[in-house]
C-alpha positions as CSV (number, residue, x, y, z in Angstrom):
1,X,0.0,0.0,0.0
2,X,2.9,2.6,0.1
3,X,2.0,3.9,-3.0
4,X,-1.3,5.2,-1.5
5,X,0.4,6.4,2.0
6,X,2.7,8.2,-0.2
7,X,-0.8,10.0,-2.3
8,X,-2.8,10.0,0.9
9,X,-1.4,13.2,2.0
10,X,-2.3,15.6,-1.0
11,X,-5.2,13.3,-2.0
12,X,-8.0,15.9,-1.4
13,X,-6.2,18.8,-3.0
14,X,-7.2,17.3,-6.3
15,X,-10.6,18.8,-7.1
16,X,-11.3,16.1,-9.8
17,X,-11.3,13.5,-6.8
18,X,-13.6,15.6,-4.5
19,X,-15.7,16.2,-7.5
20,X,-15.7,12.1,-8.4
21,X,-16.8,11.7,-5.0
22,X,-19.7,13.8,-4.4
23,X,-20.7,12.9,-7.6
24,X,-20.9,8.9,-6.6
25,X,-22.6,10.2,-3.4
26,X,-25.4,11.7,-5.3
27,X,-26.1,9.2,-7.8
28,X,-26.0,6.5,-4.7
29,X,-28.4,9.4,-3.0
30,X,-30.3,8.9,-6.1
31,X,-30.9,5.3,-6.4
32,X,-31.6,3.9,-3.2
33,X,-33.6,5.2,-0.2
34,X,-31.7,6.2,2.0
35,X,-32.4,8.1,6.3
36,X,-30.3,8.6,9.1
37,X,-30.6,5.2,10.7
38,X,-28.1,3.5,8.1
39,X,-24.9,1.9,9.2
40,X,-22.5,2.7,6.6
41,X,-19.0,0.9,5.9
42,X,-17.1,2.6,3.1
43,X,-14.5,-0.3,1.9
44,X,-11.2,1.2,0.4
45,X,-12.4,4.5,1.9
46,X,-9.1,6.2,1.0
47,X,-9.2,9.6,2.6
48,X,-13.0,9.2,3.5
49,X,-14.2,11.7,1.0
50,X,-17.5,10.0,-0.3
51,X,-18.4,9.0,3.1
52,X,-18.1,13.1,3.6
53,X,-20.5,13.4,0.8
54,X,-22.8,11.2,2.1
55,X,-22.3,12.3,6.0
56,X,-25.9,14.3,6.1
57,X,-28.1,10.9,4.5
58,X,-27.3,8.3,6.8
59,X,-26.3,7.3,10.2
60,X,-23.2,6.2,12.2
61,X,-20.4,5.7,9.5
62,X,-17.0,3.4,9.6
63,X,-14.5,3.7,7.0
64,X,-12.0,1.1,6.3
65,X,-8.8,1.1,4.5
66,X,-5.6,-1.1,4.4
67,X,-3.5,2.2,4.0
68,X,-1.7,3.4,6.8
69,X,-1.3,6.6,5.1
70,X,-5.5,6.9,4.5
71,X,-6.4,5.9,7.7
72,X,-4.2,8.8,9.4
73,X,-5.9,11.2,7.4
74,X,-9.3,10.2,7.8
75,X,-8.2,10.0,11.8
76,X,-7.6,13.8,11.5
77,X,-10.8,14.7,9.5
78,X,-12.4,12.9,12.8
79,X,-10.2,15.1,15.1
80,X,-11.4,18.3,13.3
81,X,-14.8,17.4,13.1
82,X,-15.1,17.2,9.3
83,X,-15.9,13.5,10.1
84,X,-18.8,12.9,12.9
85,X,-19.8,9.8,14.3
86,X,-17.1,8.2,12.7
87,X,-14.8,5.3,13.2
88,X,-11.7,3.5,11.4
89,X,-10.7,0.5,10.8
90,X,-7.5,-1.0,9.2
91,X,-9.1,-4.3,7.1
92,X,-8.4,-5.9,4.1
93,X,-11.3,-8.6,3.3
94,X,-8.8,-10.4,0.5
95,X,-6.3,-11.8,3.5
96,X,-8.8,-11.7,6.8
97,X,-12.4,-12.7,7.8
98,X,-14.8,-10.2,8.5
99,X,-15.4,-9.1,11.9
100,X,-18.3,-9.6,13.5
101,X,-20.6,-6.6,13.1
102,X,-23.0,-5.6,10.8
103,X,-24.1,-3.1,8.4
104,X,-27.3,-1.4,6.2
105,X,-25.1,-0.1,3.5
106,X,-21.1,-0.8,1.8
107,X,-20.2,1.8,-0.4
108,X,-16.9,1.4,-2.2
109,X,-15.5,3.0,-5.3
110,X,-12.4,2.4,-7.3
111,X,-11.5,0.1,-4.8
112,X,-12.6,-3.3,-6.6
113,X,-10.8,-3.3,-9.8
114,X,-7.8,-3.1,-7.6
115,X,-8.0,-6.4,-6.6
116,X,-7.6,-9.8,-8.5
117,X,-9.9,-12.1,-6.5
118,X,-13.1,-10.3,-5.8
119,X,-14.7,-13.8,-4.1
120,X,-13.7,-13.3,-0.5
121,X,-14.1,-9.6,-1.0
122,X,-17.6,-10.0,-2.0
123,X,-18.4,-12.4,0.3
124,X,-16.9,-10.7,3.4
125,X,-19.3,-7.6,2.4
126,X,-22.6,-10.5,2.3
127,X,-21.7,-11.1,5.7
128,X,-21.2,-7.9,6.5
129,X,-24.7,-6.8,5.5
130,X,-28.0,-7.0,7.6
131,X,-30.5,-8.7,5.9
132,X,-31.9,-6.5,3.1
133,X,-29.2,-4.5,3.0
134,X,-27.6,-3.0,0.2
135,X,-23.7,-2.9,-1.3
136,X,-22.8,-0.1,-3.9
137,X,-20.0,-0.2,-5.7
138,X,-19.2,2.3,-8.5
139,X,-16.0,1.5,-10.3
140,X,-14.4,1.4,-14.4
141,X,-16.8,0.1,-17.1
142,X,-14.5,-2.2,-18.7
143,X,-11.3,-0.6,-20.3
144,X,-8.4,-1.6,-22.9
145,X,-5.8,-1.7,-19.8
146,X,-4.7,1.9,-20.6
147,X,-6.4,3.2,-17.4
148,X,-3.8,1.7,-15.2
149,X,-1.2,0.1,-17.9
150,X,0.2,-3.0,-18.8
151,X,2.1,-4.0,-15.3
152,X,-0.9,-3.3,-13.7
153,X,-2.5,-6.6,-12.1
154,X,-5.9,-6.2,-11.2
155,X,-8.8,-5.7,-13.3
156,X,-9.0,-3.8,-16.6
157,X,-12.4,-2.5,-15.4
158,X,-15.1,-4.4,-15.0
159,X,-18.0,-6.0,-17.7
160,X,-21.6,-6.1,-16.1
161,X,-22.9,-10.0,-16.5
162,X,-19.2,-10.7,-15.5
163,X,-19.9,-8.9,-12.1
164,X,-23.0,-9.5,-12.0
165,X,-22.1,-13.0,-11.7
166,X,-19.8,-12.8,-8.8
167,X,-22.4,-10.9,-7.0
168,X,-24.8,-13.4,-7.3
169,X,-22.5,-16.3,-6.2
170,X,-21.5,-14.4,-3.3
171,X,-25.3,-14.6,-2.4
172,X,-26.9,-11.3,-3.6
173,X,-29.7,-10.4,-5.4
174,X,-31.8,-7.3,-7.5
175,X,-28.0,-6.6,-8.8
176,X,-28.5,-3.3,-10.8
177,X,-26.5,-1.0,-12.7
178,X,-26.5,2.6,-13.4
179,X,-24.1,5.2,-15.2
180,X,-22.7,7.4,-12.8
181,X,-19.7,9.5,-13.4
182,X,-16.5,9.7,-15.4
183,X,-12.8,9.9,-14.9
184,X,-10.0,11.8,-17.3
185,X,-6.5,10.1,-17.2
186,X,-4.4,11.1,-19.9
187,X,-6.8,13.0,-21.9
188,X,-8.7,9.9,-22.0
189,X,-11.9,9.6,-20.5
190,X,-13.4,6.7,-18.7
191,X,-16.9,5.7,-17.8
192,X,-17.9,4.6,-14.0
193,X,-20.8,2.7,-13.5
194,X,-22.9,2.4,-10.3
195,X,-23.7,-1.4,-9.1
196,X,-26.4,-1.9,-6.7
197,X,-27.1,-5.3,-5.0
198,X,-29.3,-6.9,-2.1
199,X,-28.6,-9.4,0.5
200,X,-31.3,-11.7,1.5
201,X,-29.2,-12.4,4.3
202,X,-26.2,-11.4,6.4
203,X,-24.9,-13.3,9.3
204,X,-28.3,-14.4,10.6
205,X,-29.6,-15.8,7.8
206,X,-29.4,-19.4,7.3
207,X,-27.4,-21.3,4.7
């Protein structure tokens, strides 16, 4: 992760990133019901900024990131008060089990394409979820690797079925999509899509 503790200072300096977030926010905002009871977990949270976004349309939030770097910044935004009724955790859902709490909502974004095996990933955030609860995950439509380039060895975005798929294997269900925002790199643009699933179940749930 030293890559992102060496970004994680100067993150929110970039207006395109505060921008990308508060744009996520809204189109979440704008496809699901949300009120101030919902127990949010942002997954790869990075500096916390769409949780920010979203602060005013749900309840108590926890942001989790595997970046030492992230997760001091997003301890300072707490500090200062630009994060309330926050909390942060270090986790990383490829190499450790859940813990054992629960949520209404996982939002994560541009996390997911990061990461070559999305199967414990996915199903960590199924048990994560109260039943009926909701994941969100708005990352690249599927791209010609030029996004990241060619030693780059996670996902070259993603294609819908295919994720649709591994969402439904990892046990959810009403999996939805939605166009959501865009990213520049190089003069290039790329589309981000919003993915919306449902848990019938969470840890209480039987098999």
């Amino acid at each position: 992760m030293s890559r992102f503790d060496e970004k994680a200072a100067t993150w929110d300096a970039d207006p395109a990133k505060v921008e990308r977030a508060r744009a996520v926010a809204d189109c979440i905002v704008a496809t699901l019901t949300l009120d101030r009871t919902e127990r949010l977990l942002e997954y790869g949270a990075g500096t916390g900024l769409v949780t920010q976004a979203l602060r005013n349309a749900v309840g108590p939030v926890t942001l989790a990131d595997a970046s030492v770097g992230m997760r001091d910044v997003m301890h300072a935004k707490i500090a200062d008060g630009a994060l309330v009724d926050a909390r942060v955790w270090a986790m990383d859902l490829t190499t450790e089990p859940p813990p054992d709490e629960q949520f209404d909502l996982i939002v994560t974004v541009m996390t997911l394409h990061h990461i070559p095996d999305l199967t414990p990933v996915l199903t960590g955030f199924a048990q994560l979820l109260a039943p009926g609860g909701h994941v969100c995950i708005a990352d690249l439509e599927k791209e010609d690797g030029s996004f990241h380039g060619a030693d780059f060895a996670g996902h070259q975005g993603f294609e819908r079925p295919a994720l649709t798929d591994s969402l439904t294997r990892a046990g959810f269900r009403q999996v939805a999509f939605t166009d959501c925002t865009t990213m520049v790199r190089d003069g290039v643009t790329y589309p981000v899509f919003l993915a919306t699933a449902v848990t019938p179940g969470g840890r209480s749930s039987a098999p």
